[in-house]
C-alpha positions in Angstrom: 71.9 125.5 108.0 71.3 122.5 110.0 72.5 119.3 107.6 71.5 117.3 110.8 69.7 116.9 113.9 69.5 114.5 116.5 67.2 115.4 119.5 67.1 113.4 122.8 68.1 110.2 121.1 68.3 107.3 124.2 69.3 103.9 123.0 70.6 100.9 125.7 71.5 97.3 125.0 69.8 95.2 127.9 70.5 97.0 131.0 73.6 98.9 129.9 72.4 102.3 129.0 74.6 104.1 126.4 73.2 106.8 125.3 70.6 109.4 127.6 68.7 112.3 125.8 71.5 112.6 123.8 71.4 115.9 120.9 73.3 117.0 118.6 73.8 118.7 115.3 76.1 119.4 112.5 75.9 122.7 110.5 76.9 123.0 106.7 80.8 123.1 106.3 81.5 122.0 110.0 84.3 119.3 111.0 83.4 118.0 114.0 85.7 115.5 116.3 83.6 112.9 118.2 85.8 111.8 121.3 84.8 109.7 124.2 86.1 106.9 126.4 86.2 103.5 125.2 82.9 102.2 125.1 80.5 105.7 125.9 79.0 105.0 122.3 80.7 106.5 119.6 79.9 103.7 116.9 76.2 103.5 118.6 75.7 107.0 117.8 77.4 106.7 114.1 75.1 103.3 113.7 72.0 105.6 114.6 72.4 108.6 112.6 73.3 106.3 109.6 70.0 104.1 110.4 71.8 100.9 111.3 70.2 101.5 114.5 66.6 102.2 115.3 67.1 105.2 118.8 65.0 103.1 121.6 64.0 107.1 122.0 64.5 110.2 120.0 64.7 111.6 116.2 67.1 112.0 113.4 66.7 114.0 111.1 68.5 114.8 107.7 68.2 117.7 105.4 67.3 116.9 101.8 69.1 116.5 99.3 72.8 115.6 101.5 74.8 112.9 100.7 76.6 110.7 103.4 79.6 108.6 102.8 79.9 106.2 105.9 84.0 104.5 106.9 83.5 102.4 109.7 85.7 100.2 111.2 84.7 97.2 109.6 83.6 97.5 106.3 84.5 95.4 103.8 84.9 94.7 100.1 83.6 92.0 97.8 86.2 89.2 96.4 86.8 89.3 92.6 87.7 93.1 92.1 90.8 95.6 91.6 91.4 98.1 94.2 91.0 100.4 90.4 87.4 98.4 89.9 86.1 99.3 93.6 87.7 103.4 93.3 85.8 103.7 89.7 82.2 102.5 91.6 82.6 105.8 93.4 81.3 107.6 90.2 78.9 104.4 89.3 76.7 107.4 88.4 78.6 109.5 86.1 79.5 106.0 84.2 76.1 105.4 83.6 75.2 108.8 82.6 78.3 108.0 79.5 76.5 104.8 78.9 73.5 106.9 78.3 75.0 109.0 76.0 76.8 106.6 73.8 73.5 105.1 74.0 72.2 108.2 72.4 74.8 108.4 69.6 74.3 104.5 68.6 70.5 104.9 68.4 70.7 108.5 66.0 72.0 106.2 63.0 67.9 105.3 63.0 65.9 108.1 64.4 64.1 110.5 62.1 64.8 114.5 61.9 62.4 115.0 64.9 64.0 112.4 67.3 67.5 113.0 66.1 67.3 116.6 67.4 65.6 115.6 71.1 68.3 113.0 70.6 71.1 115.5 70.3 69.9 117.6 72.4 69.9 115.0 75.4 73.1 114.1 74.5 74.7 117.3 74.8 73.5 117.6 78.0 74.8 115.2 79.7 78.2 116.0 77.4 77.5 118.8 80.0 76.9 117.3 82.8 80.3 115.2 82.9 82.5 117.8 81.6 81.4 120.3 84.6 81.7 117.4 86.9 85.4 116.1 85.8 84.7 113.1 84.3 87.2 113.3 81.9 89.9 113.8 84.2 88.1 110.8 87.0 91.5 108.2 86.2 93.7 111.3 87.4 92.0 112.3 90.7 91.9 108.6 91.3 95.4 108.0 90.9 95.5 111.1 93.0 93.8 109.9 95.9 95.2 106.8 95.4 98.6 108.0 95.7 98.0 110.3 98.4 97.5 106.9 100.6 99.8 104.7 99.3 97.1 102.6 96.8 99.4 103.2 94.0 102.6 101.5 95.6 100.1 98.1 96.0 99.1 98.4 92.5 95.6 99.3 91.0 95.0 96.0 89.3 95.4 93.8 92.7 92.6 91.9 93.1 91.1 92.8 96.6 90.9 89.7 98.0 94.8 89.6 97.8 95.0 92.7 100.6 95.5 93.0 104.2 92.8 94.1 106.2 94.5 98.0 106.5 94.9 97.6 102.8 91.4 96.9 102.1 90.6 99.8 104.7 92.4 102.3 102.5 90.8 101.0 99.6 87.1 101.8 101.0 88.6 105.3 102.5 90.0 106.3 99.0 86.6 105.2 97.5 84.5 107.5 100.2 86.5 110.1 99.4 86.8 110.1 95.7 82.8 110.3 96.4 83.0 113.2 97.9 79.6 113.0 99.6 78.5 116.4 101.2 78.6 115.0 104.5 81.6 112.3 105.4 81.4 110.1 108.4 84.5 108.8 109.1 85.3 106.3 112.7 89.1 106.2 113.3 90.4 106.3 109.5 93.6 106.5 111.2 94.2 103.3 112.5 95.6 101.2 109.4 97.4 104.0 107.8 101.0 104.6 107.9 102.5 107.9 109.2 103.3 109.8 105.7 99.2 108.6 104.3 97.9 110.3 107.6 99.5 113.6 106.8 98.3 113.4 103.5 94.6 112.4 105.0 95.3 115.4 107.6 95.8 117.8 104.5 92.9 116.4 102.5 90.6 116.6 105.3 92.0 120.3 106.9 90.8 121.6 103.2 88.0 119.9 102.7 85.0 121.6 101.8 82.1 119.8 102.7 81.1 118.8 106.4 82.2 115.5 108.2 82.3 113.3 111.5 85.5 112.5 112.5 85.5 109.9 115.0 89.6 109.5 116.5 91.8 109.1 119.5 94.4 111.1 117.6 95.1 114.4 119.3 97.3 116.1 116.7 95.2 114.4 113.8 92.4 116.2 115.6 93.9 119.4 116.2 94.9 119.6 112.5 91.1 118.8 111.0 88.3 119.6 113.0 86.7 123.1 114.4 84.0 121.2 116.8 84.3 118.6 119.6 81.0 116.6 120.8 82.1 114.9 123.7 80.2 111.7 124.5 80.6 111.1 128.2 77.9 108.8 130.5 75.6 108.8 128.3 75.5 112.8 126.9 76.8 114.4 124.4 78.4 118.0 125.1 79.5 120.7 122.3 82.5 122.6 122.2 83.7 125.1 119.2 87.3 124.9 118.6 89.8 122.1 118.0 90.9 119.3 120.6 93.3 121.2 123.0 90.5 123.8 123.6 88.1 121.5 124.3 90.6 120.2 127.0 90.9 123.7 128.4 87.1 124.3 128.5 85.8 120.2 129.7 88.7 121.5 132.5 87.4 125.0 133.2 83.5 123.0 132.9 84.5 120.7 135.5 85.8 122.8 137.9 82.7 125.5 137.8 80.9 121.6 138.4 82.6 120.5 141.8 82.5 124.4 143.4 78.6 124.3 142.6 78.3 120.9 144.1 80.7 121.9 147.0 78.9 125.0 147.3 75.3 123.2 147.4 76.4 120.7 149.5 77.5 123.4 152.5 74.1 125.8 152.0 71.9 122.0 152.8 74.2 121.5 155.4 73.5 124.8 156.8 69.8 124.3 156.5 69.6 121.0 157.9 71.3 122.4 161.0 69.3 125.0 161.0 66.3 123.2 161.0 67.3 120.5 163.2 68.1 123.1 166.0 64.9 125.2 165.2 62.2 123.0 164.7 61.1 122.6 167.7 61.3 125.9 169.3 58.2 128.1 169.3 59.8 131.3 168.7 61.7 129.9 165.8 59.4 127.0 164.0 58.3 129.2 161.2 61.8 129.9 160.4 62.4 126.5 160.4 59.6 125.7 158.3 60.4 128.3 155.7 63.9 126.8 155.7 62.4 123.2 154.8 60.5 124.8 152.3 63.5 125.7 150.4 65.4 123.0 150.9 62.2 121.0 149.4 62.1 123.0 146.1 65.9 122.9 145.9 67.4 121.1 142.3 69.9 118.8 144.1 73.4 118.7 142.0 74.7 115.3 141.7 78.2 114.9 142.7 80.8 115.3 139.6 81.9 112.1 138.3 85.8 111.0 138.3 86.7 110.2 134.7 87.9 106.4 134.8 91.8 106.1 134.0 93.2 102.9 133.7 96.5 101.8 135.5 98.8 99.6 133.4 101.5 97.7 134.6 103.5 94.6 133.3 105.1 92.1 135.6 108.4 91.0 134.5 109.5 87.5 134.4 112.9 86.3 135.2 116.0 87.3 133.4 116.2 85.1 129.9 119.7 85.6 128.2 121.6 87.8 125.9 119.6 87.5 122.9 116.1 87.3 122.6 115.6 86.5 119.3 118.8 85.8 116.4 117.4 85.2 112.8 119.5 84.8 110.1 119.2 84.8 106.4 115.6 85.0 107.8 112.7 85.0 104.6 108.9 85.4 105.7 105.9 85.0 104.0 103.2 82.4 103.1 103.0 80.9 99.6 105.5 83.5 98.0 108.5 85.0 99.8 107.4 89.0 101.3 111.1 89.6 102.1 114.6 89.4 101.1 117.2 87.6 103.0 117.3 89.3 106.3 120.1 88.9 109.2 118.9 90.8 112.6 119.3 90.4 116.2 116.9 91.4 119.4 119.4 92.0 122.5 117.7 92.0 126.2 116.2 95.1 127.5 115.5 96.3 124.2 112.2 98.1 123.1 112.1 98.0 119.2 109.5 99.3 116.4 108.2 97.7 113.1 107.2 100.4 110.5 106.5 100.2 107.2 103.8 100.2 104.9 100.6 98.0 105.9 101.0 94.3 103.6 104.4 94.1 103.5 104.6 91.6 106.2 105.2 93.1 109.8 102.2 90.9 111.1 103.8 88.1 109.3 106.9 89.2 110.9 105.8 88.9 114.8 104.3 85.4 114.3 107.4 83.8 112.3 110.0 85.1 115.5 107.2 83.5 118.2 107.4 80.3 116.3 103.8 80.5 115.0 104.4 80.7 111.6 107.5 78.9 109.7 109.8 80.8 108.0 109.9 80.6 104.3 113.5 79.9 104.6 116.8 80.9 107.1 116.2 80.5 110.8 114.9 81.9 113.8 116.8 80.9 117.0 114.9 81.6 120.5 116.8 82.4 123.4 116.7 81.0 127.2 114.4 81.2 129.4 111.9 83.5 127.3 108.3 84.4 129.0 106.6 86.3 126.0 103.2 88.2 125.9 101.9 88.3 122.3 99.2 90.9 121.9 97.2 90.2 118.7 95.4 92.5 116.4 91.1 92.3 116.4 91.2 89.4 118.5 88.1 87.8 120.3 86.0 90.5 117.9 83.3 87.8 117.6 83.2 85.9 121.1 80.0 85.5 122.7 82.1 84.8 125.7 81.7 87.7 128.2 84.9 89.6 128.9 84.7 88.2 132.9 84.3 84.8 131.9 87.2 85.3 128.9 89.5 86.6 131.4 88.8 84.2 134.5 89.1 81.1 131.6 93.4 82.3 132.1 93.1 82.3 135.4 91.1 80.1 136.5 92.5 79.9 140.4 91.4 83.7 140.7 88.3 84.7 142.6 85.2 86.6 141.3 86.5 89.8 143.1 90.2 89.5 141.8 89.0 89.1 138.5 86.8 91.9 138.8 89.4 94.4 140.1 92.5 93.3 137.6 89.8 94.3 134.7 88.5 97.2 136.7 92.2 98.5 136.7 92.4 98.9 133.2 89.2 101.3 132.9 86.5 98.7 132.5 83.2 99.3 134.2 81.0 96.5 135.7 78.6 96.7 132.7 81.6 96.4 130.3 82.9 93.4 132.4 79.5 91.4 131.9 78.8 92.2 128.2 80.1 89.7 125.4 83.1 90.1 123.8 81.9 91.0 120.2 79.6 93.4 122.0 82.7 95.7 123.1 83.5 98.5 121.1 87.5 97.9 119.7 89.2 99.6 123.0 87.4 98.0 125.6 88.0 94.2 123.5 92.0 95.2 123.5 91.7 96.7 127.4 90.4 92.9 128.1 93.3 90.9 126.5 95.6 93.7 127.6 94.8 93.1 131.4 95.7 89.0 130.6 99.0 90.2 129.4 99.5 92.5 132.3 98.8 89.5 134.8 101.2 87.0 134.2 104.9 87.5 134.1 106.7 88.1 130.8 110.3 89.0 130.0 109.6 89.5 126.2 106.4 91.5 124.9 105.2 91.1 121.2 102.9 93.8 121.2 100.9 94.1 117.5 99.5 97.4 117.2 98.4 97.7 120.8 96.8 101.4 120.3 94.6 100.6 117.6 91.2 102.0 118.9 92.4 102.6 122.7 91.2 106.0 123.9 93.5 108.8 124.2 93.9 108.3 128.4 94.8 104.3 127.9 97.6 105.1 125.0 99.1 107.9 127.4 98.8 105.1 130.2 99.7 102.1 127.7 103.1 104.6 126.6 103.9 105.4 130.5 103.8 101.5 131.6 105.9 100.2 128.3 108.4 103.2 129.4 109.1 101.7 132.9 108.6 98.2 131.5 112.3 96.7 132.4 112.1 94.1 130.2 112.3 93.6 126.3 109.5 95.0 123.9 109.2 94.1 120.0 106.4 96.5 118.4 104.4 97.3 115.6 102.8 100.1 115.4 102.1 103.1 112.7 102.3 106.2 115.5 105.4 107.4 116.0 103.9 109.7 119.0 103.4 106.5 120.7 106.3 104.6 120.0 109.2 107.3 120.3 109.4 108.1 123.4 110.4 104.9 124.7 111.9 102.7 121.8 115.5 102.5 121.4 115.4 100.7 118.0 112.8 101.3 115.0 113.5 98.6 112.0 111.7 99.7 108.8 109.9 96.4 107.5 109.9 98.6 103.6 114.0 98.2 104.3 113.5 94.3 103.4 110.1 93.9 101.1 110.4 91.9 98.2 107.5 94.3 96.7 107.8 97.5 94.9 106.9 100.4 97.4 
């Protein structure tokens, strides 16, 4: 059974066409894995299906009756309620269906025999309805859920508005799935959650019953949930059955079978053109040679397979600054209350460390107090000589109407149009993706632009704050590859340790230092 169906949707911004007769459909209890390159429409697609978008072409259809339940990347949440408030609106229904009833029961203490009995009778129904639906036990699966992704260690009764921005995204993912909607929709869930939550999400979502779209750059996370791949590339979308390593053995084995029927087209027109060319004007032969331009004519022409576009990262390194980077001592961070404990650490040259720890406790904070941008709440921070850093920032630039050309040539302003052009180029971004406005850029192609600045002057000292979050799975291998061979000194956060492993040579634990209750 078909829950739904999108047939030869088409849908462009301007002259940058992003999707092309693009179909697709999800079957009852599937869990499909949408994957694609930065910026080939993965959010487009999830804004159509969800009606955010009007298709320039095409249909979508649902099948009655389905619920969705929609995560994208930047929902948000209204000020003035607990994270326990927001998770109990998941069953706003069932709560007014008890309002109902105790309705009922206040209103019998009036009604005569005939109405008491309709009265009773309604009201054991819906007794019913919320006892078969486990409203009774609603505070335990919250906690539950809660729990499972870390809600519980912030405290139910936080006001929302007191939450990080990966707090409040865990908030709205409990909430969607407390729902339980027959159909999720889910766009990189992954991406504030630390690394125990997202092998409770991968559990939670391996067993889950109903259908969803997962939209991630996580290979394992995909390999452990989903049982179809769409792959949304130039425009198409393709289907694969199986998990994310098989689609990567059949897009492989598709590609191949592509360029040997090209290659293979290409040598039969050769042979005819020649053919023709030396037989055309010969009596004897012309009606050979005619025949053989009639089948050339009616001949499909393949289109050449297109490369896949990988960037190349690469940082330049500044000269040599001292021993020590960075020395804080007795170091407190935070803003108007204290988010640590007295903390004594030291960050020697040449080495490439890790901040973990749960999202809120203050790694953010962390990175800006040891640049200088933020004062410490008490202790010091001491800077050592001759320090070149590059600070990557989290969701920078998300709202710029600045183009990403014109954002990039504004650091360098000495650069030519070309130059420009190829340093972006290098890091996977196309000439439509160059001219577009920053807000306009999906989340990896915004990061790809402010990584290429980075990667263009000379530092000694990255400050890189979670770098990965919504690059594609080709620019974190590339991203991992060019920090391993970066000979300078890296201070990270990030919440992947398949990223960060291979190369660090120091992970500090921020939940080592909180002043909270974790």
């Amino acid at each position: 059974m078909s829950l739904l169906t999108v047939e030869k949707v088409t849908h462009g911004f301007g002259a940058r066409q992003i999707l092309e007769d693009a179909s697709f459909r999800l079957l009852k209890g599937e869990h499909i894995g949408l994957i694609g390159a930065n910026g080939e429409g993965k959010s487009t697609f999830l804004n159509i299906i969800t009606g955010k978008l009007t298709p320039d072409e095409g249909t979508v259809t649902w099948s009655r009756h389905v619920t969705v339940g929609y995560l994208d990347q930047h929902s948000v949440l209204k000020k003035g309620m607990t994270i326990r408030e927001v998770l109990r609106s998941a069953f706003d229904d069932m709560y007014n269906l008890e309002e109902n009833m105790l309705r009922l029961y206040e209103e019998m203490a009036d009604a005569d025999e005939s109405a008491l009995n309709d009265m009773m009778d309604e009201a054991g129904e819906i007794q019913q309805m919320l006892e078969s639906s486990g409203f009774y036990q609603l505070d335990a699966r919250i906690e539950e859920v809660a729990g499972g992704l870390g809600l519980t260690d912030i405290g139910l009764d936080t006001d929302v508005s007191d939450l990080s921005g990966g707090q409040r995204t865990k908030v709205l993912l409990v909430k969607l799935l407390l729902s339980n909607p027959s159909i999720l929709i889910l766009d990189e869930p992954t991406n504030y959650l630390d690394h125990p939550h997202i092998i409770w999400l991968t559990r939670f979502l391996s067993e889950y019953e109903n259908a969803f779209i997962l939209v991630s750059h996580d290979m394992d996370f995909l390999n452990s949930v989903v049982n179809v791949i769409y792959n949304l590339e130039g425009g198409n979308m393709t289907r694969y059955t199986g998990d994310y390593n098989n689609f990567l053995r059949m897009y492989e084995i598709q590609k191949e079978q592509e360029i040997r029927a090209y290659e293979k087209q290409q040598a039969e027109i050769e042979k005819l053109e020649d053919f023709i060319a030396r037989n055309k004007a010969r009596v004897a032969t012309r009606g050979m040679a005619h025949s053989r331009q009639k089948k050339l004519d009616k001949m499909e022409i393949l289109e050449r397979p297109q490369e896949k576009i990988k960037p190349e990262f690469s940082f330049q390194m500044a000269r040599t600054p001292g021993r020590f980077i960075v020395q804080a001592k007795d170091l407190v961070i935070g803003y108007d209350s204290p988010l640590t404990r007295p903390v004594t650490f030291n960050l020697e040259r040449g080495e490439k460390v890790a901040i973990t720890g749960t999202n809120g406790l203050g790694k953010t904070t962390l990175l800006k107090t040891v640049l200088g941008k933020l004062p410490p709440v008490s202790g010091t921070v001491t800077l050592g000589d001759y320090l070149y850093p590059g600070y990557f920032q989290q969701e920078a630039d998300r709202d710029s109407t600045v183009t990403a050309l014109d954002t990039f040539w504004a650091e360098f302003p000495s650069m030519e149009n070309r130059e420009v052009r190829l340093c972006l180029s290098k890091c996977g971004l196309t000439n439509d993706h160059i001219t577009s406005q920053m807000r306009v850029l999906s989340g990896g192609e915004n990061a790809k632009v402010r990584l290429a600045i980075i990667m263009n002057r000379q530092h000694n000292w990255l400050v890189l704050d979670e770098p990965t979050n919504h690059l594609d799975i080709d620019a974190k291998e590339e991203l991992m590859r060019a920090l391993s061979q970066y000979p300078g000194t890296i201070l990270l956060v990030s919440h992947d340790p398949s990223f960060y492993e291979p190369f660090v040579t120091r992970v500090l634990n921020i939940e080592d230092w909180t002043t909270k209750i974790i």
